[in-house]
Every structure is written in structure tokens, then in C-alpha cells.
N, C-alpha and C positions, 0 to 999 in steps of 0.2 A: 753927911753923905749926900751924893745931890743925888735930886729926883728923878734924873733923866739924862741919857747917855749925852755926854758932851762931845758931839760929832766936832767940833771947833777945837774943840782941844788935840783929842786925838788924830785929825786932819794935819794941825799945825806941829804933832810929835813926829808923826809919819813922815813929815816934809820934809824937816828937820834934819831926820834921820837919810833922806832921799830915799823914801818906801812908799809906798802907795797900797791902798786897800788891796790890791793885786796882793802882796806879801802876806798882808794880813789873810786871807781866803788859805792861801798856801799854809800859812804857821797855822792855822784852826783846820786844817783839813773841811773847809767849807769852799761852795760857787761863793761867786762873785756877788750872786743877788739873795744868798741866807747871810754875806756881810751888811748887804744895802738895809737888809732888817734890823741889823744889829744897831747900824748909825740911826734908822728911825722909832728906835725904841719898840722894835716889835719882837726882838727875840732876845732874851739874855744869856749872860753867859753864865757857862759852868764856871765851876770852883778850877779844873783843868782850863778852860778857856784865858779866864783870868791870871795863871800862872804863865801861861803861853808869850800872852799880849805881854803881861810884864816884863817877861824877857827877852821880847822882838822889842822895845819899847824903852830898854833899861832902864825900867822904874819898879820900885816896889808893889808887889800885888796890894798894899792897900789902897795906893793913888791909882791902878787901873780899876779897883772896884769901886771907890769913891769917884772918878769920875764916870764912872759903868751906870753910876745909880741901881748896882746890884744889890740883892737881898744875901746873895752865895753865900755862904761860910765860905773864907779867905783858907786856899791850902797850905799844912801845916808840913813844917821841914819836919823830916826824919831826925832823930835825933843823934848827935853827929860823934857824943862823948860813947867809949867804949864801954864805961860801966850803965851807961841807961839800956845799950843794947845786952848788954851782958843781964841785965834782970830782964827784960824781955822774951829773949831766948830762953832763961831758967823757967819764966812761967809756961812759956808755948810746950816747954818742955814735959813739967809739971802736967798739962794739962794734955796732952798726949798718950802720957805713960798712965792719967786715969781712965780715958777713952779705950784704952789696949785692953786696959783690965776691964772694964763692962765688956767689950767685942768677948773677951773669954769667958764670963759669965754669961751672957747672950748662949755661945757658943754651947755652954758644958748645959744649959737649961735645953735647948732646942734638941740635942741628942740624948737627953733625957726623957722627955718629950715622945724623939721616938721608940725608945726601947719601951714606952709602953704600950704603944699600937700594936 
């Protein structure tokens, strides 16, 4: 990973592409002068930042974070096969229909509670 944002590289991707910092501000919903910090190594980016740049950029978010000289955790795709979302939803599920059942015991305790005042 480098140590420090490689203004030279992504100057010369930008160029490339016919973009300019300008685009960049736009795609990160940042001014012009919280990019100028980003080229002097004074602000880093998010894990969203980084998915951004990689896609105004088309290159993979690890060569924008590798060249970013970020610490970020790199963000993670959604998973795209229908049985990972399909246990996913089982558990949100699962663990839904336990929270129901405490709110009802919360509930049956608490008018409990008051019948004896």
C-alpha cells in the first residue's frame, strides 16, 4: 500500500479520462478545496469515498485505496447469489420474530405491573 496519496497518478487517470478534480468534488459530494486536501494528504477517504473514485475512475476500489495510501476497510459487494440472500433474510427473520416475542413479554410484564398499583 503506498504511504501517501499519489496525486500524479490520479491527476494522470483524470486526464486520461478528460476529468478534472472538478468531477471528482461532484462524484464525492465535496468543494473543490476538501479535494485539494485530499491530493495533499490531509484528508482521507471513506470506504464510500473510495467506491466512488473507483467508479468515476474504472478501476478497482483496491488500486484507488492503494494508491489513496488509505487505512479504510475496502467496501464489500452485496452478495449477489440468491441463496446467501436467502439465509440472510431467514436470520433478519429469525431474529425479528425473537424481538416480537420480548416486546410481548415486556408488554404482558409492564400491565402487570400496573394491576398492582
Amino acid at each position: 500500500m503506498a504511504l501517501f496519496f499519489d496525486k500524479e497518478w490520479f491527476d494522470a487517470k483524470l486526464a486520461a479520462l478528460g476529468l478534472s478534480r472538478a468531477h471528482v468534488a461532484a462524484t464525492l459530494a465535496l468543494r473543490e478545496a476538501q479535494v485539494a486536501e485530499i491530493w495533499k494528504d490531509q484528508r482521507e477517504l471513506s470506504a464510500h469515498d473510495v467506491a466512488a473514485l473507483a467508479s468515476l475512475l474504472k478501476v478497482s476500489t483496491q488500486e484507488i485505496a492503494t494508491r489513496a495510501g488509505v487505512s479504510t476497510p475496502l467496501p464489500t459487494a452485496a452478495p449477489d447469489d440468491l441463496e446467501s440472500i436467502g439465509e440472510a433474510i431467514s436470520r433478519l427473520d429469525a431474529r425479528l420474530e425473537r424481538l416480537e416475542r420480548g416486546m410481548i413479554e415486556i408488554k404482558a410484564l409492564l400491565l402487570d405491573l400496573r394491576k398492582r398499583d
